[in-house]
Every structure is written in structure tokens, then in C-alpha cells.
N, C-alpha and C positions, 0 to 999 in steps of 0.2 A: 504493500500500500504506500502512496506519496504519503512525502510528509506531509501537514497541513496544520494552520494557524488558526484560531476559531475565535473572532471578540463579541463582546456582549454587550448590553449597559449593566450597570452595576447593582440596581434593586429595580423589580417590579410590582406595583400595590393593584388588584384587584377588589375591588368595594361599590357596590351599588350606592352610589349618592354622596360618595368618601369627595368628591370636587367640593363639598358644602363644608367640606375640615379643611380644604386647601390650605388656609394662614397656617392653624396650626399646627399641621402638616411639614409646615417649611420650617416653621420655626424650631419645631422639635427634632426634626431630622438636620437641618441647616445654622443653627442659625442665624437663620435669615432676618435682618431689617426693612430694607426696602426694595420688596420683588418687583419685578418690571414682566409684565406681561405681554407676550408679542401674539398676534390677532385679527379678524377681520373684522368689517364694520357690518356683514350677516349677522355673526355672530354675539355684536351687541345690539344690533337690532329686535334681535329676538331673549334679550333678557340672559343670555345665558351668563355673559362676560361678569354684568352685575353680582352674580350669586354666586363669582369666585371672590369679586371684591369686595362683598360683604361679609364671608368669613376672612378676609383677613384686615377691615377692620374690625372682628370680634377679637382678631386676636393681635391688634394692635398694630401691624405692619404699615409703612409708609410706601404704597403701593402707589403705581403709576402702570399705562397700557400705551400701545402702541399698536391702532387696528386699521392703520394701511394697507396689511398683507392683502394680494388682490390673487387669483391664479396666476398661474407661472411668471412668480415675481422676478421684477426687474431689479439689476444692480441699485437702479438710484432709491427703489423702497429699503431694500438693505439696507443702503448708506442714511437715508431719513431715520428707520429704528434703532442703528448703531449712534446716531447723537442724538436721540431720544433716551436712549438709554443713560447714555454717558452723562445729559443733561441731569437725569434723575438720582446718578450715583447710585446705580443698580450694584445690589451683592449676590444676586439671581435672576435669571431669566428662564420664565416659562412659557411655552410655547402650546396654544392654545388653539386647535381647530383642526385642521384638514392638512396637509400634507406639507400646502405652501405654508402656513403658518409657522410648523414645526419647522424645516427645511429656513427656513428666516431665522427662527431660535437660535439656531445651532451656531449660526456665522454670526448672529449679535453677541452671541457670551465667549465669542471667541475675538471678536472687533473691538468690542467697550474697550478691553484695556489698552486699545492703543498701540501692542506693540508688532502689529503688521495690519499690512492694508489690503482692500479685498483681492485686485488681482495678484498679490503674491502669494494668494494660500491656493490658488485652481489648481489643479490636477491632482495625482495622489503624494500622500505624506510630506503635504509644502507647509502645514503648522508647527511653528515653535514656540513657545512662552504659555502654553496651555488656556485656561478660558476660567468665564466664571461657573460656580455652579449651575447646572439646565435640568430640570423637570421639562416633560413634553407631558401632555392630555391631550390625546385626539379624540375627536371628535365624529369622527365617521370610523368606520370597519374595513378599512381598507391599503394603503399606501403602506403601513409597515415605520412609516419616519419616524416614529416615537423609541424606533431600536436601530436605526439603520448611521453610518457612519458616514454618511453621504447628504450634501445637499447640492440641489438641481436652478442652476439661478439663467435665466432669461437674459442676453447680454447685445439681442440684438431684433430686426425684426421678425426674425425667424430662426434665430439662432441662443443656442445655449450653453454651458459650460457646469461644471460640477468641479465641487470639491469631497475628496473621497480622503477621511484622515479619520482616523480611532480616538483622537480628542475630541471627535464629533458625537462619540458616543455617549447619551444622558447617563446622568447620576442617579435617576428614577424617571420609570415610565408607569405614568396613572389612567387604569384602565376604570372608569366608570360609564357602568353600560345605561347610567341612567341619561345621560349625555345624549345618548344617542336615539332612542324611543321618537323624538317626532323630527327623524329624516323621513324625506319622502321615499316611497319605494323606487323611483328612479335611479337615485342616487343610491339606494342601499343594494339594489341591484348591479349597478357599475362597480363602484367603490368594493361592493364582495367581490366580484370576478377577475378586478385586478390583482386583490391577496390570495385568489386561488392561481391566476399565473404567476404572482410569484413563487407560490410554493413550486408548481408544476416546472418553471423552469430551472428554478434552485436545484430540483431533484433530475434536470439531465441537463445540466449545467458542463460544460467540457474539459473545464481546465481546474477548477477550483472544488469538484464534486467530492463530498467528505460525508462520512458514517453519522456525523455530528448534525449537519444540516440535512442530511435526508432525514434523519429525525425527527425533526422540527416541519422540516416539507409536507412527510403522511401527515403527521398531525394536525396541522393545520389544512392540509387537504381535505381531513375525515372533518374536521371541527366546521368548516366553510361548509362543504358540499351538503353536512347533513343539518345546517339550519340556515341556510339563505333562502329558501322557497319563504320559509315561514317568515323569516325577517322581512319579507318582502308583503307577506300578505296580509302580516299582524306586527306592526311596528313598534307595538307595545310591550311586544312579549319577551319580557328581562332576560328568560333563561338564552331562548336564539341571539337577543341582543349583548350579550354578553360572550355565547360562544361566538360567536363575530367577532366580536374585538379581540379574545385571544388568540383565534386562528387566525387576524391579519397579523396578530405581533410575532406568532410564530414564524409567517411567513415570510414577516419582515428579516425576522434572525436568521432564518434561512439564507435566502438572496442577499445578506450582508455579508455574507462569509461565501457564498459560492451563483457568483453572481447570473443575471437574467440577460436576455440573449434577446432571439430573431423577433418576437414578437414586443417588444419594446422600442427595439429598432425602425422595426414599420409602425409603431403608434405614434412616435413623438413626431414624424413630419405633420400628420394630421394635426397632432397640438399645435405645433410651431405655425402650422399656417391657417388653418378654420380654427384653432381655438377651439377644438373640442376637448372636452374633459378627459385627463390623462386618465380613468377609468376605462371610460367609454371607446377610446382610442383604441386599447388594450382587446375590451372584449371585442370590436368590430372586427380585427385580425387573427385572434384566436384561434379558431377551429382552421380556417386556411393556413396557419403555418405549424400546427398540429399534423394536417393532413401532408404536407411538404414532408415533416422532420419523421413521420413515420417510421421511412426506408431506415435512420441512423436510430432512432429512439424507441421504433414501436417496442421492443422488450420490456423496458422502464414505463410506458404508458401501459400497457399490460399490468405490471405489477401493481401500478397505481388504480386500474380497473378494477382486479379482486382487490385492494385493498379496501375499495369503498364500496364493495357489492355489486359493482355495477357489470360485470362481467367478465371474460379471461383474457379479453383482447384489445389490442389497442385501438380497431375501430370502436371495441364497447366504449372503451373511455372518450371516443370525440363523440361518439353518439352521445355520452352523459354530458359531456360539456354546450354540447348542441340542446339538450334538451331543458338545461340548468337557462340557459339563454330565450328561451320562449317560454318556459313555466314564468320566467320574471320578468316578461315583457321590456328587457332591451331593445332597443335597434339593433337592428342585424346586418343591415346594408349600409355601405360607403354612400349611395346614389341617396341614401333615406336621411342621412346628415348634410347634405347641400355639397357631396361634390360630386364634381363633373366627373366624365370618360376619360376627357380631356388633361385633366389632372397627372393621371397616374404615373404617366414617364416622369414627370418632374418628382412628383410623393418618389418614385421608384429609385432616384437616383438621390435624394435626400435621404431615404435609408440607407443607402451604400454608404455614405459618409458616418453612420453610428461604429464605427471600428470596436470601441470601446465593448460594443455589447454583443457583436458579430462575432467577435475569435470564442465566444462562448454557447454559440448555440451550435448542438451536435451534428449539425449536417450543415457544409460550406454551402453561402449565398451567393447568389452573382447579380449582376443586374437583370439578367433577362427572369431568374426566378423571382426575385423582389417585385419584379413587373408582374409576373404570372401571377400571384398570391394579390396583390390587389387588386387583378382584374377579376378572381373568385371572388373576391369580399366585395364588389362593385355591384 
């Protein structure tokens, strides 16, 4: 067996309605004086931001928010949260919402102190002088960013860059599935099928594939697949809402240690350029580069078939992913989200450019296949 590296974050809290202890939460495990909370302006719209910053004036904290974060944020929100922060004399930053939120967190408690600037930290292990302490709370069931040592930052009009560094990893990741009860099923529909690609592709992953994150992959593959119909169809129900959010952190820990590939690669032109939800992206392409990676993977989609009941074969497993896809009424066609025919050579050669996530999916891409696989998903 290769060798292999495995990181984590450092504690995880599990608690229906534990976000309403937040202050003293931090204080007791940190402490912490004045948390800085990074955020969207949805999610103070809808009261939830409040009900972190009211337990931590119960428990005294000199709290401050920062709810710019907007999807696939840009350098210059960064840069606005990172002298929000600094303004406030943050000694923690939590990271509040959905993917982008967290992904913002990471590079503010690594920024505030000033002692590097954001394009010196891109690419991998470009951080030195460490960060402040970072809690993530997500918010949705999905993305994984609450464990993942990675953020994904927007640096142009269609173009992106990431920093991938192990000081990106929280100090606590807080899973409260009450958070999550009044997503709409669209989104809890997307938001699931991206954490179950990433378990799927973590678990035939090419270069970084390890006994540790397959691990975490079934699990969070059995944990997803056997309550997102219901997540979907009773948004209420704590027990699915709950195993959601563990199976996307499992899937998160997966794909941070043994990274995601072909089906990533073809989502993120659609984000970069319609602005469709890096979810939705994800599932649009799915089953088309399932059916592609077959020839090199179908064994592994096999195992992951009987692993979930669903059959012995790895058409059973695209057949169950095909059918996870219409029980919860996703889109299913590129043509059904506003884009053209006309599109796809440029989408086709926009994915060639993903290198980063390409050398890891099990079966080599070229252009004329990236072209094939979106004209199926068209």
C-alpha cells in the first residue's frame, strides 16, 4: 500500500439547536472575547444570524458580523471581511452559512493578522505564521467546507483560484441540524448530491485513494443516499436533517485527503459562467461522467452498489444515482438551466483547463470526451 497523509479538523460538536450556546461555546472552549462572524445577508435576512448573536450577548462576547459573502466570492469580499475583521480586533472567526461563507472564514482568520497577503497564500502549502482561531457552522448539507482545507475564491470573470493548506483546517466544526429544517427542497436536493459526489469520487479518487477516506466515503454515501429523498420531502425531519449534515462532513473529510476529479471539473465552467449553483453544477454532470469513468471505475461503483442495497453493478449504482435525481426533482438537463448547444465546445475546453482535479479522476479526459459528456447532459 502507498504511503499516505490523512488531516482532519480538530473537534467536531453534533447538537440539535447547540448554534443557540454558540457564545458560550466559544468562550468555554476558546477563550474567546470578540468573535467576528463571517456570513450572508440571506442568512440575516431570515433571522438566523441574530440567534447566534444573541447567545453571545448572553454570554457576554463583543461580537461583530461581516455578511457580504455573496456565491462564488470575489477577492475584493475577502479583502472587505479581512479589514472588517481586523477593524473589530477579532480573536475568532466563525464562519456561518453555505460553502462560500465558510470558504471566506478560512482566508479571514488566516489574513486579520497581517502577516501575508491574499495572492501569496494560492496554490498549495503557500501559508506561514498560522491564523486565528475558526469554528465553521454550515448551514446546508452539503459542500463539506466546515472540514475541508481548501478555499475556492472567484479572481476573475470566469475564473478562479484556491488555496489548499492544512492551516485551513477548523479548530471545531458545528453541526446543528436545526439550522437547516427550513431549506427549501431544491436546495437540499442539490446541496445532498454534491456531498454524495464527493464521497463517490473521494472513493475512486487516482492518486491520493486511502483505506482512511474510503471510510468516511461509504459512510457518508450510506448516510446521504438513505435520507435525502426524505430530506427532500419533509424538511423538518431532525433525524434525515441531521444524517445530512454528517454524511456531507464525512464526505467533506473524504475529498480533503483524497481529492474529487472529472465531475467537478465539468461543473465549475457552468458556475464560472451561468452562475449556476456549485450543487447543481455537480448533479447536472453526474451520471454522464459516471457512465464515461465506468470502463476504469465500474468495480468500485459496484462495491458502492451492494454497499447501499442498491444492486451488484455499477450500472445499478448510476441507475440509483439517476433515480436519487428524479425522486428529488433536480434538473436534469444543461438545455433546462439556460444553456445553449452552442455553449459546449467553449464549457468543453474550460474543463480541460481544471488540471488540478483531472490527474485524479480514474479514467484520462481529452477534449473531444469533455465535449461528449456535455452533449449527454445537454
Amino acid at each position: 500500500m502507498i504511503a499516505f497523509n490523512f488531516n482532519s479538523v480538530a473537534s467536531v460538536l453534533v447538537e440539535d439547536g447547540v448554534a443557540n450556546q454558540l457564545g458560550s461555546t466559544l468562550r468555554a472552549r476558546f477563550g474567546a472575547e470578540r468573535p467576528f462572524i463571517i456570513t450572508d445577508q440571506g442568512l440575516v435576512k431570515l433571522g438566523m444570524v441574530a440567534k447566534v448573536q444573541a447567545s453571545m450577548d448572553a454570554a457576554e462576547l463583543a461580537h461583530a458580523h461581516f455578511d457580504g459573502v455573496e456565491a462564488d466570492p470575489s477577492e475584493a469580499v475577502v479583502l472587505q471581511a479581512v479589514e472588517a475583521a481586523r477593524a473589530h480586533d477579532a480573536d475568532i472567526i466563525v464562519g456561518f452559512g453555505g460553502g462560500s461563507s465558510m470558504d471566506v472564514a478560512k482566508l479571514v482568520a488566516v489574513l486579520a493578522q497581517g502577516k501575508q497577503q491574499l495572492a501569496d497564500i494560492y496554490g498549495i502549502d503557500q501559508i506561514n505564521g498560522g491564523r486565528l482561531p475558526l469554528v465553521q457552522i454550515p448551514t446546508t448539507a452539503g459542500t463539506g467546507s466546515e472540514v475541508t482545507p481548501i478555499s475556492i475564491i472567484t479572481t476573475g470573470e470566469t475564473t478562479k483560484m484556491g488555496v489548499v493548506d492544512a492551516t485551513l483546517l477548523a479548530d471545531l466544526a458545528v453541526l446543528d441540524a436545526a439550522l437547516t429544517t427550513g431549506l427549501p427542497a431544491h436546495i437540499t436536493a442539490a446541496t445532498g448530491i454534491d456531498a454524495m459526489v464527493h464521497a463517490i469520487e473521494s472513493y475512486t479518487s487516482k492518486l491520493k485513494k486511502n483505506p482512511i477516506s474510503d471510510g468516511f466515503a461509504r459512510q457518508a454515501l450510506l448516510m446521504l443516499g438513505n435520507n435525502i429523498v426524505t430530506a427532500c420531502d419533509d424538511g423538518n425531519n431532525l433525524d434525515a436533517r441531521r444524517a445530512m449534515l454528517i454524511g456531507a462532513l464525512l464526505a467533506g473529510q473524504a475529498f480533503a485527503n483524497a481529492p474529487v476529479a472529472a465531475v467537478h471539473a465539468l461543473a465549475y465552467p457552468l458556475g464560472g459562467h451561468f452562475h449556476i449553483p456549485h450543487g447543481l453544477s455537480n448533479s447536472l454532470v453526474l451520471p454522464h461522467v459516471l457512465r464515461f469513468n465506468e470502463a476504469a471505475a465500474g468495480t468500485l461503483y459496484a462495491e458502492l452498489a451492494i454497499l447501499a442495497g442498491q444492486g451488484t453493478s455499477a450500472a445499478d449504482f448510476i441507475r440509483w444515482m439517476d433515480q436519487i435525481a428524479i425522486e428529488t426533482k433536480v434538473q436534469r438537463r444543461l438545455r433546462d438551466v439556460g444553456i445553449s448547444h452552442n455553449d459546449l465546445p467553449m464549457l468543453a475546453e474550460d474543463a480541460m483547463l481544471q488540471t488540478r482535479l483531472l490527474v485524479n479522476n480514474p479514467r484520462a479526459v481529452t477534449l473531444d470526451d469533455a465535449r461528449a459528456i456535455y452533449e449527454a447532459a445537454w
